[in-house]
C-alpha beads as a LAMMPS data file, in Angstrom:
LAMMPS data file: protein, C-alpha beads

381 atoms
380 bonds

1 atom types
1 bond types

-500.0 500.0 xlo xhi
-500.0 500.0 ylo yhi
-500.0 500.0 zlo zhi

Masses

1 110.0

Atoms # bond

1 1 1 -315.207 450.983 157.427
2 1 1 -316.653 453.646 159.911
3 1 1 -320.150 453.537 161.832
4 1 1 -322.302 455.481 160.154
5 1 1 -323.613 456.589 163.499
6 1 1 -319.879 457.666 164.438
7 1 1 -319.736 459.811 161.329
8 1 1 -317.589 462.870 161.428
9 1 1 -318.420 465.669 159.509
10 1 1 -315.474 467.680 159.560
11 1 1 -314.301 470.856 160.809
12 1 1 -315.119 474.096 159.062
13 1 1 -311.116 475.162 157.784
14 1 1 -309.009 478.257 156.530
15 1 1 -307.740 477.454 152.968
16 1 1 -304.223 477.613 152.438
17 1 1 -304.686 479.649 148.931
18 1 1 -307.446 481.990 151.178
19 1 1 -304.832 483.094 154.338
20 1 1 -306.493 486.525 154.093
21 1 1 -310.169 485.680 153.888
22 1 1 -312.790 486.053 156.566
23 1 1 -314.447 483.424 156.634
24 1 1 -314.331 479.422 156.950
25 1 1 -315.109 476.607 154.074
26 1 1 -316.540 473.392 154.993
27 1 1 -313.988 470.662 153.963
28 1 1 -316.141 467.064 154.025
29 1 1 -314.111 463.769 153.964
30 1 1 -313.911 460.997 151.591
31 1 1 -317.066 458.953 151.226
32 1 1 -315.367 456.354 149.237
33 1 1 -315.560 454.189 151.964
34 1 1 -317.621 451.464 153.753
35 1 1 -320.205 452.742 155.942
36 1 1 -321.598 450.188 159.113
37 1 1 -325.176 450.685 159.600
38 1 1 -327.875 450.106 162.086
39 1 1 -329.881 447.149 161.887
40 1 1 -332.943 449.249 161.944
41 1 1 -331.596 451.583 158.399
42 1 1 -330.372 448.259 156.848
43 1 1 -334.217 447.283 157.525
44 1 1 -335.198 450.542 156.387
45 1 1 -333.057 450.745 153.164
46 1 1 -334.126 446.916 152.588
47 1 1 -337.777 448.061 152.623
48 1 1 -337.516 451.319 149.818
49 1 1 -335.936 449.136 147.529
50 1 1 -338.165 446.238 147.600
51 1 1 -341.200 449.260 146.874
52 1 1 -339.049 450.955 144.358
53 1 1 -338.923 447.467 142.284
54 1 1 -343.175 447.537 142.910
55 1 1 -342.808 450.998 141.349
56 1 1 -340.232 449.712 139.165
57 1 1 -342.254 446.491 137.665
58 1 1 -344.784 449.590 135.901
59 1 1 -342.105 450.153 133.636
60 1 1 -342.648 446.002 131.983
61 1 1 -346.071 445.333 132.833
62 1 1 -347.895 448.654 131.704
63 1 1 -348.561 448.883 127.953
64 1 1 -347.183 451.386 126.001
65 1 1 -345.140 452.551 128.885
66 1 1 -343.399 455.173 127.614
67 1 1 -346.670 457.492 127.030
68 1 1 -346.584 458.389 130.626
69 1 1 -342.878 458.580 131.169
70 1 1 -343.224 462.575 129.792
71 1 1 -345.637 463.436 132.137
72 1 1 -343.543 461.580 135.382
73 1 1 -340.360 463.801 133.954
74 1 1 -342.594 466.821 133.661
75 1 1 -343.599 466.368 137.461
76 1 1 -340.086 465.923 139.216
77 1 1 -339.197 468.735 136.958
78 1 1 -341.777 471.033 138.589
79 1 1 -341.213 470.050 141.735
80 1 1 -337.617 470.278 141.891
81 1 1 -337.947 473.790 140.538
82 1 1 -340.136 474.693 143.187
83 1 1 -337.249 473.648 146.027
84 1 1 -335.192 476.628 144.238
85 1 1 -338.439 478.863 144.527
86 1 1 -339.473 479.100 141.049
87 1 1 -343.199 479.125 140.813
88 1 1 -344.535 477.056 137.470
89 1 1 -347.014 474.028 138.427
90 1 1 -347.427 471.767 136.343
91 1 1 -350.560 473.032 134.479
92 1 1 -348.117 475.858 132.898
93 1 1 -345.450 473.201 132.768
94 1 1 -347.239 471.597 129.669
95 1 1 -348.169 474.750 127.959
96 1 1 -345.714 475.974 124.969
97 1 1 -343.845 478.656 125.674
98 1 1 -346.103 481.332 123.608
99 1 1 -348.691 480.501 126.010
100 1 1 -346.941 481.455 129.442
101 1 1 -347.157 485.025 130.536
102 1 1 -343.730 487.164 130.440
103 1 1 -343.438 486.992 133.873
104 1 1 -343.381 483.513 133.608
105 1 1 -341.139 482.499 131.177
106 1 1 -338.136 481.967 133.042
107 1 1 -339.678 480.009 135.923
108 1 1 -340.960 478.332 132.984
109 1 1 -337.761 477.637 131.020
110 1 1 -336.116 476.132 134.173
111 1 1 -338.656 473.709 134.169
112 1 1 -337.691 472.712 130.634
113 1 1 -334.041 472.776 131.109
114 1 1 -334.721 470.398 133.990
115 1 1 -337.044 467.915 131.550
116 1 1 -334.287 468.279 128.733
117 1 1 -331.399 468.258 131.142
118 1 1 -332.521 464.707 132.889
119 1 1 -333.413 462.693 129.293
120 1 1 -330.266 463.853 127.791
121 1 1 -328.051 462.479 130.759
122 1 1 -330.470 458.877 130.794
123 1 1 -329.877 458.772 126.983
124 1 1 -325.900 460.008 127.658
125 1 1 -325.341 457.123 130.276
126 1 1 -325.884 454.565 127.328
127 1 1 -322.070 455.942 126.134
128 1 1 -320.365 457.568 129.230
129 1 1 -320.107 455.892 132.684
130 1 1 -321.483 457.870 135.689
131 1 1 -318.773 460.349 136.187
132 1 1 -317.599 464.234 136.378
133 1 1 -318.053 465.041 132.472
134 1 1 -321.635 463.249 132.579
135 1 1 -322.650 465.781 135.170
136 1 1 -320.873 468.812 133.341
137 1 1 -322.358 468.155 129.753
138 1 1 -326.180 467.524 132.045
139 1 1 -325.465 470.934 133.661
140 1 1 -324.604 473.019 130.535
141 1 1 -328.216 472.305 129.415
142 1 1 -329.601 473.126 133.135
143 1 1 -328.546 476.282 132.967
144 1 1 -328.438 477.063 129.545
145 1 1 -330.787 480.440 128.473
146 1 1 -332.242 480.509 131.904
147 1 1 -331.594 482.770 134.914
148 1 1 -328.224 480.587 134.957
149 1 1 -327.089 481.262 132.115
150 1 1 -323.892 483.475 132.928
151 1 1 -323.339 480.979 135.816
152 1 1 -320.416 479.088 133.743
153 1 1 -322.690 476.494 132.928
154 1 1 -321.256 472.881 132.337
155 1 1 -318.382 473.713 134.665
156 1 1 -317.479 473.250 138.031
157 1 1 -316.712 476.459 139.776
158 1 1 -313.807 478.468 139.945
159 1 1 -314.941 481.202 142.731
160 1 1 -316.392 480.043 146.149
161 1 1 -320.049 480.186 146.609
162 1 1 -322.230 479.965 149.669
163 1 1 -325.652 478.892 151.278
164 1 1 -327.725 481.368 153.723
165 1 1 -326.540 484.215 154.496
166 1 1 -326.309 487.702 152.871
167 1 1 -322.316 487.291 152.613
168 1 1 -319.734 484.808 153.457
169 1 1 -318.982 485.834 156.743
170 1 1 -322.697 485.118 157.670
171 1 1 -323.547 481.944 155.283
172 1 1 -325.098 479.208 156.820
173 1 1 -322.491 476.928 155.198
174 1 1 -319.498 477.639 152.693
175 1 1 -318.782 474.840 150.685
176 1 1 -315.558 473.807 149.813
177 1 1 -312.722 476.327 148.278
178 1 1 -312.565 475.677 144.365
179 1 1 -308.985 474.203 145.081
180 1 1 -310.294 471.570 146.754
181 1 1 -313.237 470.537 144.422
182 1 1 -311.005 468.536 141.620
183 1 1 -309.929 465.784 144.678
184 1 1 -313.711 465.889 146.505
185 1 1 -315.053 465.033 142.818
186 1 1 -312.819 462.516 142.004
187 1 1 -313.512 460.648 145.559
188 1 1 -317.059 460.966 144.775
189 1 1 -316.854 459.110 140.982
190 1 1 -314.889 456.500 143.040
191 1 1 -317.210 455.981 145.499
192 1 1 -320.034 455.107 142.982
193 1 1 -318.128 452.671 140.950
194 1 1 -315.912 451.016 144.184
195 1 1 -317.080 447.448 144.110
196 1 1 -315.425 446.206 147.068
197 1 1 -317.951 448.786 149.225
198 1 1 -320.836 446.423 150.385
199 1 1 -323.425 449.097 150.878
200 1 1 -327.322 448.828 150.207
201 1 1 -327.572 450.679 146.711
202 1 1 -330.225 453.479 148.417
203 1 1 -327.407 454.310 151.082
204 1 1 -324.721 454.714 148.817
205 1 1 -327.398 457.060 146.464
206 1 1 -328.269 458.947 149.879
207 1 1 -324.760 459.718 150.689
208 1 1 -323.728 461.024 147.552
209 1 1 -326.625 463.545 147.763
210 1 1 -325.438 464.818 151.032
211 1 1 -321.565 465.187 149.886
212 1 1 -322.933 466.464 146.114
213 1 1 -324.965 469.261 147.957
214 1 1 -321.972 469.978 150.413
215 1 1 -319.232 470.245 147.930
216 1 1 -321.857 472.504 146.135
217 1 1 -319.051 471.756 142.889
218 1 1 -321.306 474.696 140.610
219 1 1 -321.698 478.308 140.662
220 1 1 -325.595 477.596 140.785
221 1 1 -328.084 475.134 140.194
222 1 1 -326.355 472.399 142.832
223 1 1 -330.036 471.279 144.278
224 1 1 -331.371 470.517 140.915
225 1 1 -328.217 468.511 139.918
226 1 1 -327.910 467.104 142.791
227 1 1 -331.995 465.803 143.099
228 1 1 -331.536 464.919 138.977
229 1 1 -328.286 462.622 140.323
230 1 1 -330.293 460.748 142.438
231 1 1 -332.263 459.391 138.928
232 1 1 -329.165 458.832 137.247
233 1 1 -327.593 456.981 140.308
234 1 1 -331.249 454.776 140.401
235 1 1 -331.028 454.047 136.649
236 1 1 -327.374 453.433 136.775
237 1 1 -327.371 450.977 139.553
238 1 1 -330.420 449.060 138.101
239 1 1 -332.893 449.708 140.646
240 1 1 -335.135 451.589 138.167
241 1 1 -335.116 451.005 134.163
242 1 1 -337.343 454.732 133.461
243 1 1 -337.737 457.665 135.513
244 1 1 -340.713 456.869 137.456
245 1 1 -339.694 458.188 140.986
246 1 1 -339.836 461.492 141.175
247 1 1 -338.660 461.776 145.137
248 1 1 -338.425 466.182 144.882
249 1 1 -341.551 465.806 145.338
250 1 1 -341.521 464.527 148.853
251 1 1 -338.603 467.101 149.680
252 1 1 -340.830 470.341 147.829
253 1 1 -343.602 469.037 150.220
254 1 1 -341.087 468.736 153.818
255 1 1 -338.769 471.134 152.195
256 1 1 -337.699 472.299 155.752
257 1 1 -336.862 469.092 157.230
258 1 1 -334.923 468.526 153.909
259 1 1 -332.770 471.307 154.543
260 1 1 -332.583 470.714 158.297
261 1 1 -331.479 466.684 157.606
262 1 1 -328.555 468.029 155.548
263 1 1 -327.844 470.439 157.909
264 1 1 -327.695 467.854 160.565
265 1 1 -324.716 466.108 159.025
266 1 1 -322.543 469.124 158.902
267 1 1 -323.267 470.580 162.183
268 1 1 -324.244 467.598 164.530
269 1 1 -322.169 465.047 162.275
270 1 1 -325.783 463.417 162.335
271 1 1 -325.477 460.904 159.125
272 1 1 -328.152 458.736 160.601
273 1 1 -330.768 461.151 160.598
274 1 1 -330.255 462.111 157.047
275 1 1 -330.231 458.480 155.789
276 1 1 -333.503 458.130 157.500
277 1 1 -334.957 461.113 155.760
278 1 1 -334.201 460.061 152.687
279 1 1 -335.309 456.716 153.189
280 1 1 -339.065 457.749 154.400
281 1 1 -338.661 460.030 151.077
282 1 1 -337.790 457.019 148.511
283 1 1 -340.665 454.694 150.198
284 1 1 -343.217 457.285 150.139
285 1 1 -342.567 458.155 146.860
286 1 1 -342.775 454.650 145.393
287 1 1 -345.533 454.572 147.445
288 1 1 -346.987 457.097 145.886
289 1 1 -345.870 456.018 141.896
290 1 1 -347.406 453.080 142.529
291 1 1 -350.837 454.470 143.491
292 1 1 -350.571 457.066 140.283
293 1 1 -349.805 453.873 137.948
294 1 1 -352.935 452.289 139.299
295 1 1 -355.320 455.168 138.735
296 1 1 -353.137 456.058 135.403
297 1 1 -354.429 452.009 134.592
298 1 1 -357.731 452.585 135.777
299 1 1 -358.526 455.979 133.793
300 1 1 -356.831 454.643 130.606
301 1 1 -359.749 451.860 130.507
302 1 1 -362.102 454.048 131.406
303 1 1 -361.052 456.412 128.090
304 1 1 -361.497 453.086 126.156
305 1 1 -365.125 452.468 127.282
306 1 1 -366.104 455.884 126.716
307 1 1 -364.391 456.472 123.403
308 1 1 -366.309 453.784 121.782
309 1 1 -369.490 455.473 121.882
310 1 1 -367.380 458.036 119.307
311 1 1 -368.314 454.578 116.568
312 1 1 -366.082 455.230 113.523
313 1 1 -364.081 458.369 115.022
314 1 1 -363.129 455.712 117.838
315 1 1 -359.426 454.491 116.396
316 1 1 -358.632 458.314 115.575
317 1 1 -359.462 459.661 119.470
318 1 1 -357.541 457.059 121.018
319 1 1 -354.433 457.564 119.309
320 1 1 -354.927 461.442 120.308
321 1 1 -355.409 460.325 123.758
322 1 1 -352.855 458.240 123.544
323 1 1 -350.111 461.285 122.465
324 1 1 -351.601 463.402 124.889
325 1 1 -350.552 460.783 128.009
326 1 1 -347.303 462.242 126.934
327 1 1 -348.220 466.017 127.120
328 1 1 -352.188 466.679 128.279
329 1 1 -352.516 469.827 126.361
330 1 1 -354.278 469.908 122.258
331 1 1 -355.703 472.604 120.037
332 1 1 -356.887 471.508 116.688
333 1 1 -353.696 472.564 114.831
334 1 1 -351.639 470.006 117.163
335 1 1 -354.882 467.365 116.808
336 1 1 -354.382 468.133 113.063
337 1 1 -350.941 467.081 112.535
338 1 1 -351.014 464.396 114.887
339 1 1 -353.880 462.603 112.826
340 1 1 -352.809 463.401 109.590
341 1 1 -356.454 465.247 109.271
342 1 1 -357.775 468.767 108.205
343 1 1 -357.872 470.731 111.126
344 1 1 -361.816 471.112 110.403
345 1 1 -362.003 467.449 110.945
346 1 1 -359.609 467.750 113.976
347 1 1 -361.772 470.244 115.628
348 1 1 -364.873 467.996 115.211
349 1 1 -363.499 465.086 117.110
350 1 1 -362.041 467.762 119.800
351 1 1 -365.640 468.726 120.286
352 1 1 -367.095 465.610 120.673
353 1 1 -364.516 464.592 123.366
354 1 1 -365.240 467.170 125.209
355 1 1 -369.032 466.099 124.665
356 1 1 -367.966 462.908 126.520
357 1 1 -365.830 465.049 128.984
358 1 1 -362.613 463.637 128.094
359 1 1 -361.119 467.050 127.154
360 1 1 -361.947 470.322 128.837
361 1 1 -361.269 473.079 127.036
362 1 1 -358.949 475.872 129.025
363 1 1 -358.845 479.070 127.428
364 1 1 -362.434 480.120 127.425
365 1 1 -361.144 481.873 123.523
366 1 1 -363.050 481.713 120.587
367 1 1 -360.324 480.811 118.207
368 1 1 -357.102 479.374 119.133
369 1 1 -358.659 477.151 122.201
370 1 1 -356.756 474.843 124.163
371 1 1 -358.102 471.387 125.737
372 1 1 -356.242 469.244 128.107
373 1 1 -356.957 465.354 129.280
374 1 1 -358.138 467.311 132.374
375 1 1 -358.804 463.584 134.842
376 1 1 -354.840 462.652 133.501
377 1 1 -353.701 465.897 134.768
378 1 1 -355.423 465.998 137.547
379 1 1 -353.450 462.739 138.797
380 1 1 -350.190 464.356 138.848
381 1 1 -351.662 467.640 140.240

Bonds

1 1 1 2
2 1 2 3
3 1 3 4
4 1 4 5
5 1 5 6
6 1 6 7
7 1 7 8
8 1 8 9
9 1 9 10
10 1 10 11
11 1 11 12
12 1 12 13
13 1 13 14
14 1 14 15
15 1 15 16
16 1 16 17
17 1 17 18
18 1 18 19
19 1 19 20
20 1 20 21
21 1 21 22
22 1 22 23
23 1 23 24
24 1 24 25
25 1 25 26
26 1 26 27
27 1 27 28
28 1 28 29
29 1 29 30
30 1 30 31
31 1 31 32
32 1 32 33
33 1 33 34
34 1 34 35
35 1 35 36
36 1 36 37
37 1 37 38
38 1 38 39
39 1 39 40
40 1 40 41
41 1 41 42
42 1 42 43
43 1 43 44
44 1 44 45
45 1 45 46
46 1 46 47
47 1 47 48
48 1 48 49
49 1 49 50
50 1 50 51
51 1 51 52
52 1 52 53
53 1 53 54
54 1 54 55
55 1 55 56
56 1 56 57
57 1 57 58
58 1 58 59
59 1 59 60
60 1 60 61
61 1 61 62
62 1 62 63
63 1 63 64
64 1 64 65
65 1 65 66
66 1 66 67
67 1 67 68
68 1 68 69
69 1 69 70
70 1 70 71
71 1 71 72
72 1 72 73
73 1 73 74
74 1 74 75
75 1 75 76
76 1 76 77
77 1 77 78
78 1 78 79
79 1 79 80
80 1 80 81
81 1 81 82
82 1 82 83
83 1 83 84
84 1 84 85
85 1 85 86
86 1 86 87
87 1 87 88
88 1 88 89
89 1 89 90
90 1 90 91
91 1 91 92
92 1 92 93
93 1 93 94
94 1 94 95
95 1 95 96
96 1 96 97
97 1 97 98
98 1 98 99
99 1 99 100
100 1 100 101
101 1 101 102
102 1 102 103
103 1 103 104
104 1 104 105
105 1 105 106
106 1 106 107
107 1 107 108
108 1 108 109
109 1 109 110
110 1 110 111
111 1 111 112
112 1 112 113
113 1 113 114
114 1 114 115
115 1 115 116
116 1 116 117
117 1 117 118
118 1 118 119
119 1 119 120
120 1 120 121
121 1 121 122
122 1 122 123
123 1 123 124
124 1 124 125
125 1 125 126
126 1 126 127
127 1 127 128
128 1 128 129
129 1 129 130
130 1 130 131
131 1 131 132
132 1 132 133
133 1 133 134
134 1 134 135
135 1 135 136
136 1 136 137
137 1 137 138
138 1 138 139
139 1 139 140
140 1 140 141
141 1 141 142
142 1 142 143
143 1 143 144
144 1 144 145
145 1 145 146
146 1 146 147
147 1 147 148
148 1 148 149
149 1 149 150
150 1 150 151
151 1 151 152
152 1 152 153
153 1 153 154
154 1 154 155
155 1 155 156
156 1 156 157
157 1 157 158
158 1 158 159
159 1 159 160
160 1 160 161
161 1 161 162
162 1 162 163
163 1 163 164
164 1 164 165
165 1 165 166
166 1 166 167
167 1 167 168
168 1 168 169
169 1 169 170
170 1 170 171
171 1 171 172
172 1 172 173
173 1 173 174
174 1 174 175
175 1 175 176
176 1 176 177
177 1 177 178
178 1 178 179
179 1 179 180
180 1 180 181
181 1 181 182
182 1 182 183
183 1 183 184
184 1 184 185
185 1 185 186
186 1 186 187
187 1 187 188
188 1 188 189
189 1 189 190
190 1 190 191
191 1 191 192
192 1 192 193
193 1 193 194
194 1 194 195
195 1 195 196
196 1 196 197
197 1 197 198
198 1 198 199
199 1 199 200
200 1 200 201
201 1 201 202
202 1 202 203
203 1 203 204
204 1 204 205
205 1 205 206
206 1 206 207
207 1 207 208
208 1 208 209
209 1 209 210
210 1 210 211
211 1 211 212
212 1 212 213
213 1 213 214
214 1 214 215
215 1 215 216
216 1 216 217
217 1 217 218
218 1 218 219
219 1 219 220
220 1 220 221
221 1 221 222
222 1 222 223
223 1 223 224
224 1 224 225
225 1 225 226
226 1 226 227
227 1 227 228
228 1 228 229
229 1 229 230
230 1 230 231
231 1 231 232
232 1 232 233
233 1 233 234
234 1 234 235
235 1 235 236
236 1 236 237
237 1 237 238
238 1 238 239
239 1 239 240
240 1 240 241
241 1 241 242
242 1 242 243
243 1 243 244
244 1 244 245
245 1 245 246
246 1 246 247
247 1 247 248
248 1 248 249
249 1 249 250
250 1 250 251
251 1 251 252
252 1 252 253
253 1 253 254
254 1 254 255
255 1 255 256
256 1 256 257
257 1 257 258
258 1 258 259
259 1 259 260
260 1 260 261
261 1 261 262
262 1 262 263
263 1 263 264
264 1 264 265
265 1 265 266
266 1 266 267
267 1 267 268
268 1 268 269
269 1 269 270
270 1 270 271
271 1 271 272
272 1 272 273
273 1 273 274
274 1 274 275
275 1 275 276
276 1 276 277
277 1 277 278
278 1 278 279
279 1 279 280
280 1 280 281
281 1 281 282
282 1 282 283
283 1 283 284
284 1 284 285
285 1 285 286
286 1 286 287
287 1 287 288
288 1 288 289
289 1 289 290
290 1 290 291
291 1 291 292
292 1 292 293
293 1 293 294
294 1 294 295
295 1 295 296
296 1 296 297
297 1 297 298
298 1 298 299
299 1 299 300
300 1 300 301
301 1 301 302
302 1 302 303
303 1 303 304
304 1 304 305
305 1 305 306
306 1 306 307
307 1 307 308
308 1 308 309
309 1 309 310
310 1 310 311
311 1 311 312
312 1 312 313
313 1 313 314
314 1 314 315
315 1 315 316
316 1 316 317
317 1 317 318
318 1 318 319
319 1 319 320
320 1 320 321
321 1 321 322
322 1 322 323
323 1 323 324
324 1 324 325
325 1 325 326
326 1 326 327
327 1 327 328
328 1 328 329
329 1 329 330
330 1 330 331
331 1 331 332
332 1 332 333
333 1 333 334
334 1 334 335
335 1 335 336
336 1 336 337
337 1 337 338
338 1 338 339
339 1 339 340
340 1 340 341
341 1 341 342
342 1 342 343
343 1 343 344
344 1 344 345
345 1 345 346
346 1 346 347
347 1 347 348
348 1 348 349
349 1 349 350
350 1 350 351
351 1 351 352
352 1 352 353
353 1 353 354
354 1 354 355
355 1 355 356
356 1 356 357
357 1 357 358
358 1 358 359
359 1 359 360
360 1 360 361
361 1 361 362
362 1 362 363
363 1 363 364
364 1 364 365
365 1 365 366
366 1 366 367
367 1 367 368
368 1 368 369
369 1 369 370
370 1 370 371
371 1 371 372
372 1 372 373
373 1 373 374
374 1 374 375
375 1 375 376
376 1 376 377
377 1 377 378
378 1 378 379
379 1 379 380
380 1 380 381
C-alpha cells in the first residue's frame, strides 16, 4: 500500500537496448497496488459515484432508452476528437459522409471511428474480459481509414513515440521504450481485475488513465483510447449499464488543466492533484447528464402534445421522431424508408412538422433538403 500523496513518479531513464540515444524515456511504476487516500478524495470519489448512479438510474427509468444512447456516443465522440484538434461539432457529426465538405472528411471520419470504435468494444466486453487484446481489436477500428491509418493500428508500438516537442531530445515527455511496454501492460490488466485492492472504483478508473496516457502503448491515437477506456472501465465495473457519461467533454472544455494534471504526476509526482481533477470532471459531468436527461424528458412530451394536432398522421411522426432521437438529421428518402411510405407522402408529413416547428430544414436546397429535430440537437450543442 503507498500514500497516494507520497506517490513517486519515477525517474526519467536510459534504456538498456537505447545506450546510444539522446534522450531519456519515462519509466512509471506498477499501479497494481493499493493506494491510501485522503479523507477528503475518499469523500470526493464517494460523492461522483453516488451522481454517476443519478446519471446512471436514466438508463432503467427513461422509456425507450436506447433512442438517445446514439446521440450521447455521438457527443463524447466529438468532443474527444476535438482534445486531438480535429474540428467536426456535432452538427456535421450527424450528417452522412456525402454531405461533409472534402476538407472535412477526415476530421469527420475520426469522429466515426470513435462512435464505431466505443460500441464495438461495449458489445466485445460481453465475450472478452477487460484486457490488452480488447484494447488492440477497439484500436484497429480507431484508426482504421483515417489519418491513422498507417499508424499500425490494433497494435501496440514497436518504435518510441513522444509528446511536445519537435524531436525527442526536446519532448515534453517520452513515454516508455517499446521494450518495456509488454510488462507496463500486463501490470495494468492486473491492476483492473486485482480483487484484493480495496480502492473506490473512480480511483482505480482515474489511475489507469494517468498510467494508459504515460505508457502512451500506440503509435497514435493514445488520448482517444485512453478517454474511450474510461467507458469501458465504468461499464465494466458496474457503475454505468450504457454510455451516458461522456466526461471528454469536461477535459475539451479545461483542456489545459487536463494536460497540466497529468503533467503534474510525472514531474511533481503530484497523484493527488490529478485524482482531484478527474473527480470534479466525473461529478460535473453526471451533473451535467442528468440535467440533459431532464430536458431530453421534458422536450420528448412536449413533441407528444404538439404532434397530436398532426390527427391521423400523428402515429407515423412520432415514430420518425422517435428514430431521429437516435440521429437528428431526415430528408424524405430516409423519412421514406423509415415509414414504409412513398417518399411523396414522406415529404408531406416533413412539411407539416416543420409547420409545427419540430423540424427545421438545413440546407436552404430545393431538392434534396435536409431537416433536423433542431430543439434535440440543440441540447447536446
Amino acid at each position: 500500500m503507498i500514500n497516494s500523496k507520497d506517490y513517486v513518479a519515477a525517474k526519467k531513464q536510459r534504456n538498456l537496448a537505447d545506450t546510444d540515444a539522446e534522450y531519456l524515456s519515462f519509466m512509471p511504476p506498477s499501479v497494481n497496488r493499493e493506494f491510501l487516500l485522503s479523507n477528503k478524495l475518499a469523500e470526493r470519489a464517494e460523492e461522483a459515484t453516488r451522481l454517476l448512479g443519478e446519471l446512471n438510474a436514466y438508463s432503467s427509468i427513461v422509456p425507450d432508452v436506447d433512442f438517445f444512447i446514439s446521440m450521447h456516443v455521438r457527443k463524447e465522440a466529438v468532443q474527444s476528437s476535438r482534445i486531438e484538434g480535429t474540428h467536426t461539432d456535432i452538427d456535421e457529426a450527424i450528417l452522412p459522409e456525402e454531405d461533409v465538405s472534402p476538407e472535412k472528411r477526415d476530421d469527420w471520419q475520426e469522429v466515426q471511428n470513435y462512435i464505431a470504435a466505443l460500441r464495438f468494444s461495449i458489445q466485445r466486453m460481453q465475450e472478452l474480459p477487460l484486457a490488452t487484446r480488447l484494447l488492440n481489436e477497439t484500436h484497429k477500428i480507431l484508426m482504421s481509414g483515417a489519418r491513422g491509418d498507417g499508424k499500425s493500428p490494433g497494435e501496440v508500438r514497436t518504435t518510441q513515440n513522444w509528446i511536445g516537442g519537435a524531436t525527442l531530445s526536446s519532448a515534453i515527455h517520452v513515454p516508455p521504450h517499446p521494450n518495456e511496454l509488454n510488462e507496463l501492460l500486463s501490470d495494468l490488466e492486473s491492476f483492473w481485475h486485482n480483487r484484493s485492492i480495496a480502492m473506490p472504483k473512480l480511483i482505480r478508473i482515474a489511475v489507469t488513465h494517468y498510467q494508459f496516457e504515460t505508457i502512451h502503448p500506440y503509435a497514435d491515437g493514445n488520448g482517444r483510447m485512453g478517454r474511450l477506456l474510461i467507458m469501458l472501465q465504468l461499464i465494466n465495473y458496474g457503475l454505468m449499464t450504457k454510455p451516458t457519461l461522456y466526461i471528454s467533454d469536461f477535459f475539451e472544455r479545461n483542456r489545459q488543466n487536463y494536460y497540466n494534471a497529468l503533467t503534474e504526476v510525472r514531474v511533481n509526482q503530484n497523484l493527488d492533484h490529478w485524482l482531484a481533477f478527474f473527480l470534479d470532471g466525473v461529478t460535473e459531468s453526471a451533473r451535467s447528464g442528468k440535467e440533459k436527461f431532464e430536458k431530453i424528458m421534458s422536450l420528448r412530451t412536449n413533441y407528444i402534445d404538439r404532434v397530436v394536432k398532426l390527427g391521423r398522421r400523428a402515429n407515423r411522426a412520432n415514430t420518425l421522431i422517435n428514430e431521429m432521437y437516435k440521429n437528428p438529421i431526415v430528408n424524405a428518402a430516409s423519412a421514406s424508408k423509415i415509414l414504409g411510405i412513398s417518399q411523396s407522402n414522406a415529404y408531406q408529413l416533413i412539411n407539416a412538422l416543420v409547420e409545427e416547428k419540430i423540424l427545421k430544414e438545413v440546407t436552404g436546397f430545393s431538392r434534396n433538403r435536409m431537416y433536423i429535430l433542431d430543439e434535440y440537437l440543440q441540447i447536446f450543442r
